[in-house]
C-alpha positions in Angstrom: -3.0 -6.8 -57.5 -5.6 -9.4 -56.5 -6.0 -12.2 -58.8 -9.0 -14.9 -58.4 -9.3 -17.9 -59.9 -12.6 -18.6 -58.7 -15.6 -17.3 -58.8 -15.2 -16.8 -54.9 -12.9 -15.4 -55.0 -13.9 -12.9 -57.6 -16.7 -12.0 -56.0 -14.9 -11.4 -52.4 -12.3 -8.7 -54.0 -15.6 -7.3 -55.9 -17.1 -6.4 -52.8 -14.3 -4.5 -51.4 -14.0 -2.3 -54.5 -15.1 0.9 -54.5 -16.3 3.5 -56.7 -16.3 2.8 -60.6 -15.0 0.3 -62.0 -13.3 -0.2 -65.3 -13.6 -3.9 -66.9 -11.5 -5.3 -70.0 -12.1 -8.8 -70.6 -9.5 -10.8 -72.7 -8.5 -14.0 -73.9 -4.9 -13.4 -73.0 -1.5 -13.1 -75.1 -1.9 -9.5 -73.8 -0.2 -7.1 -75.8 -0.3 -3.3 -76.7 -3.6 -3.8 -78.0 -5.2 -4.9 -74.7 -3.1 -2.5 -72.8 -4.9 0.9 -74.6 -8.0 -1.0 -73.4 -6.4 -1.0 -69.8 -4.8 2.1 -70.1 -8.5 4.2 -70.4 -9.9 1.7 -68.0 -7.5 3.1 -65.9 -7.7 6.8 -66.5 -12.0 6.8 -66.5 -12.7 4.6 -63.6 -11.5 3.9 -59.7 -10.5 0.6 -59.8 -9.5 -2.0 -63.0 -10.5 -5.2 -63.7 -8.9 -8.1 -66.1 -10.5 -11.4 -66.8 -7.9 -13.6 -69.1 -10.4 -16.8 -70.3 -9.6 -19.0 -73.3 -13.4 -19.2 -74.2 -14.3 -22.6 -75.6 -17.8 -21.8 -76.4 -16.4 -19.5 -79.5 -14.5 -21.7 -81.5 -15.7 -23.7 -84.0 -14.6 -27.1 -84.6 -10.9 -27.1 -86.7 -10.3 -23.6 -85.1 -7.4 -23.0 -83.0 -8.5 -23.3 -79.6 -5.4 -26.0 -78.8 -3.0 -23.5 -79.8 -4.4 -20.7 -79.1 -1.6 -18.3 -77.9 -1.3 -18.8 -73.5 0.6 -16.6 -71.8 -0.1 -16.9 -68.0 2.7 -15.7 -66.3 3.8 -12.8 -68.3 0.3 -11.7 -69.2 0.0 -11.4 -65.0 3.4 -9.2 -64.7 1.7 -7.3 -67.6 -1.2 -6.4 -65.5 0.2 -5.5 -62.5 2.6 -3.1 -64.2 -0.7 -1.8 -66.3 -2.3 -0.7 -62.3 -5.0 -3.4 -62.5 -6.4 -4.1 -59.2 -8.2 -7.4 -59.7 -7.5 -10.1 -62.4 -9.8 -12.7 -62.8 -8.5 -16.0 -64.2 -11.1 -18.8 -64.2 -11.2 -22.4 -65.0 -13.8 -23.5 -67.7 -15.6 -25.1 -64.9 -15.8 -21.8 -62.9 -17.9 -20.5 -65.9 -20.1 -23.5 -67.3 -22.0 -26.1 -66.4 -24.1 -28.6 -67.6 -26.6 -28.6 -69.6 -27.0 -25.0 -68.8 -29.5 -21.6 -70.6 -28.3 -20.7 -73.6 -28.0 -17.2 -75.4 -28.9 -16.7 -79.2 -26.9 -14.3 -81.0 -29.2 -12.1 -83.5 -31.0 -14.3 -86.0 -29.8 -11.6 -88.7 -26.8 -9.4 -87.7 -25.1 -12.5 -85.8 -25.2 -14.6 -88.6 -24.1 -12.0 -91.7 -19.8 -11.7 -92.5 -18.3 -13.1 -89.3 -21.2 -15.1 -88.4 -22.2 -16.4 -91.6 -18.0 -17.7 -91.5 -18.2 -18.9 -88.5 -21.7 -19.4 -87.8 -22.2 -20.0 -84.0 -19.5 -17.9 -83.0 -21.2 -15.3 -81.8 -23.7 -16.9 -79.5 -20.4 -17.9 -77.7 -19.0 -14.5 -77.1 -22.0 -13.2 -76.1 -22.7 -16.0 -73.8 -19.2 -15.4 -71.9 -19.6 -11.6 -71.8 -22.9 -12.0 -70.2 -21.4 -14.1 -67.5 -18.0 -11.8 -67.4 -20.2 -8.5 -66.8 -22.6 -10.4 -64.3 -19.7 -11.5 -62.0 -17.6 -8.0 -62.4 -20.9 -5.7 -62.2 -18.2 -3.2 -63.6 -19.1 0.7 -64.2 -17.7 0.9 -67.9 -16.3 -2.3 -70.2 -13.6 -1.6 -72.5 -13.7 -3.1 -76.3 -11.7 -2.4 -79.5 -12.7 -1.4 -82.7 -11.3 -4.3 -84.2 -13.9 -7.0 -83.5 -16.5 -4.5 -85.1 -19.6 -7.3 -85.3 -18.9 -8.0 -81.8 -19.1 -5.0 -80.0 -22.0 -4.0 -82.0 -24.1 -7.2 -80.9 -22.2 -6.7 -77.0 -23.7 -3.3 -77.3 -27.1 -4.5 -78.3 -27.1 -7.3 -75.7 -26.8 -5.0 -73.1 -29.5 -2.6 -74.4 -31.4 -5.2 -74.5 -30.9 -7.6 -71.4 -31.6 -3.5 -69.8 -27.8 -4.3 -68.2 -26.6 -1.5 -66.6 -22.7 -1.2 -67.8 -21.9 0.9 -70.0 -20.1 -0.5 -73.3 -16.9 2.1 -74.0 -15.5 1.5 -77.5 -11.7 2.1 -78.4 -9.8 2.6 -81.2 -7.9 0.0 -83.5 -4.3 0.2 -82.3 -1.6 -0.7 -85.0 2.1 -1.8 -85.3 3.9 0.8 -87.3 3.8 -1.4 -90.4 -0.1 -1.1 -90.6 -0.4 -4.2 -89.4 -4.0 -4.4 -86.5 -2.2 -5.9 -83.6 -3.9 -9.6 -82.7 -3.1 -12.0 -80.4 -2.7 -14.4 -84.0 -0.2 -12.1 -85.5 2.3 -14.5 -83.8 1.2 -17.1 -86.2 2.5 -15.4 -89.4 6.1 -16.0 -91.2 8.2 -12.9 -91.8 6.8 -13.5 -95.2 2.7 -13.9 -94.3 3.7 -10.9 -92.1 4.2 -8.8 -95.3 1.7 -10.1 -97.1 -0.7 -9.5 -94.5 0.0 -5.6 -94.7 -2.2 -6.1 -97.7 -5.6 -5.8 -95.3 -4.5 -1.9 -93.8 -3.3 -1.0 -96.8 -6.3 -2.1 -99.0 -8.6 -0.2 -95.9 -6.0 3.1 -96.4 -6.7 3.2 -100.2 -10.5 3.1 -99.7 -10.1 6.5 -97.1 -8.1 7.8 -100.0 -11.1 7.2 -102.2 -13.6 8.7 -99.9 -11.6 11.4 -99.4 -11.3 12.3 -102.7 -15.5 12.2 -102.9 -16.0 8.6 -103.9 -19.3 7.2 -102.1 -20.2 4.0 -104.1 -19.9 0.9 -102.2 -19.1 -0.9 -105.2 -16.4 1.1 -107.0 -14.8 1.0 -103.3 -14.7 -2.5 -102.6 -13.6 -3.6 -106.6 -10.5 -1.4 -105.4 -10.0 -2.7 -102.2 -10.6 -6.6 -103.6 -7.7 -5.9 -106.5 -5.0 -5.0 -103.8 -6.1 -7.6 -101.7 -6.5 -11.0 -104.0 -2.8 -9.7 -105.6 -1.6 -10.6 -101.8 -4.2 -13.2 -99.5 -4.6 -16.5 -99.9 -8.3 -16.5 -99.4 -10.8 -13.4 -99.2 -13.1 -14.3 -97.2 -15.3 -10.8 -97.4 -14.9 -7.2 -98.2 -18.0 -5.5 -96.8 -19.5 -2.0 -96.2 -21.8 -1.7 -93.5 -23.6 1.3 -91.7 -23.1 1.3 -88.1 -25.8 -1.0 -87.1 -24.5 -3.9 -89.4 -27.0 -3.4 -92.5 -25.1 -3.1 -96.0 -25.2 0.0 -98.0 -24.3 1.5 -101.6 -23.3 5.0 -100.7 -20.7 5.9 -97.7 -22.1 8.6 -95.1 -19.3 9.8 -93.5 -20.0 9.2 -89.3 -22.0 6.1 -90.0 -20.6 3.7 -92.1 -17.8 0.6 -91.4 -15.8 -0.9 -93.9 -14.7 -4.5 -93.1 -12.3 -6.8 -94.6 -11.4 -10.7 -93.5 -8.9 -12.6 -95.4 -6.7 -15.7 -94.6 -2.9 -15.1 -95.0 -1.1 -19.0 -95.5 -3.2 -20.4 -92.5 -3.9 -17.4 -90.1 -7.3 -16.1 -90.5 -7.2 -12.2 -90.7 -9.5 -9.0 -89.8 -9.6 -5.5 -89.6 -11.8 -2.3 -90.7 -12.0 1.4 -91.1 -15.1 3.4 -89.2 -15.5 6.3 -91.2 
């Protein structure tokens, strides 16, 4: 396994790759999460590459950027084991500069539930991910379900920027508890821990109800807000979405997200269900 810390570097081992190529970009704290991501990367494409970046441009001020989980050394063993043949591991100065362009996030969908939280946020993922899929040029990126708003406006950036990877999206993977793995779930007590079992269980009672025939928005989320306020200590948003991010008051099954945020003692919280 090659791994660049500059953007020399990177593009040097890019060259020599070839094929298709598989891309999972990452923040780090790998765990089994990420390694589904690199797993199908693996199985779909020639060659894998990892970027691990701690990206400053999408935290807000007061957010946990400091302490945001770094493991270098173990997250590299990780990736060698996983078959990845390049890892990318840049300095913040390898990716901005000064006074440099800007991208907007959505004026609408970028600033609604996540954004409207943590308003800016997004214009800093999608600013990184441009950068990420211009220096990789991969074949396919990988992306979980669990950051739903962002792969949608990724998916829509690259539609509309006519980029030429292909945006792959995978599945939610979970500890046996329930519990959406997250590089924060490190932050929460044994107690917070249980507490936070609140958000995939409030998500499996709302499959129940559609199951059963229940469609209205409303009747869903008043069920999933009573299991959840018994348990969080501050719901930040229970929301029902179709798949391109607009609200609706009937579920239709193949189109339709149901998201949840919530902060559990002082670890922010989110998952969903695409039904």
């Amino acid at each position: 396994m090659i791994v660049a810390r500059n953007n020399e570097r990177l593009k040097n081992s890019r060259a020599k790759l070839t094929g298709s190529i598989g891309f999972v970009p990452t923040m780090g704290a790998l765990h089994e999460g990420h390694l589904s991501l690199i797993r199908r990367a693996r199985e779909e494409n020639d060659h894998v590459i990892v970027s691990i970046f701690v990206n400053p441009t999408q935290f807000l001020p007061g957010e946990d950027l400091e302490k945001y989980p770094r493991k270098e050394e173990a997250d590299r063993k990780i990736c060698e084991l996983a078959g990845v043949d390049l890892l990318y591991m840049p300095t913040t100065d390898q990716l901005y500069h000064e006074d440099e362009l800007l991208i907007s996030a959505p004026k609408i969908r970028g600033y609604i539930l996540e954004g409207a939280k943590r308003p800016g946020h997004f214009d800093g993922v999608l600013q990184v991910v441009m950068k990420l899929l211009n220096l990789t040029r991969p074949t396919r990126a990988y992306f979980g379900k669990k950051d739903a708003q962002q792969l949608v406006l990724i998916s829509r950036m690259v539609r509309d920027y006519f980029m030429q990877t292909e945006i792959v999206s995978c599945e939610i993977v979970r500890d046996p508890d329930g519990l959406a793995l997250s590089s924060r779930n490190i932050y929460l007590s044994p107690e917070e821990r249980q507490r936070a079992l609140a958000l995939s269980r409030s998500l499996k009672r709302a499959a129940k109800m559609i199951q059963s025939g229940e469609r209205d928005t409303r009747r869903i989320t008043a069920v999933m807000r009573g299991i959840l306020e018994a348990e969080v200590d501050g719901l930040e948003y229970v929301a029902i979405v179709d798949r391109d991010f607009h609200p609706i008051e009937r579920i239709v099954e193949g189109e339709s997200i149901i998201l949840v945020a919530a902060r559990v003692g002082l670890t922010r919280l989110i998952d969903n269900l695409w039904v």
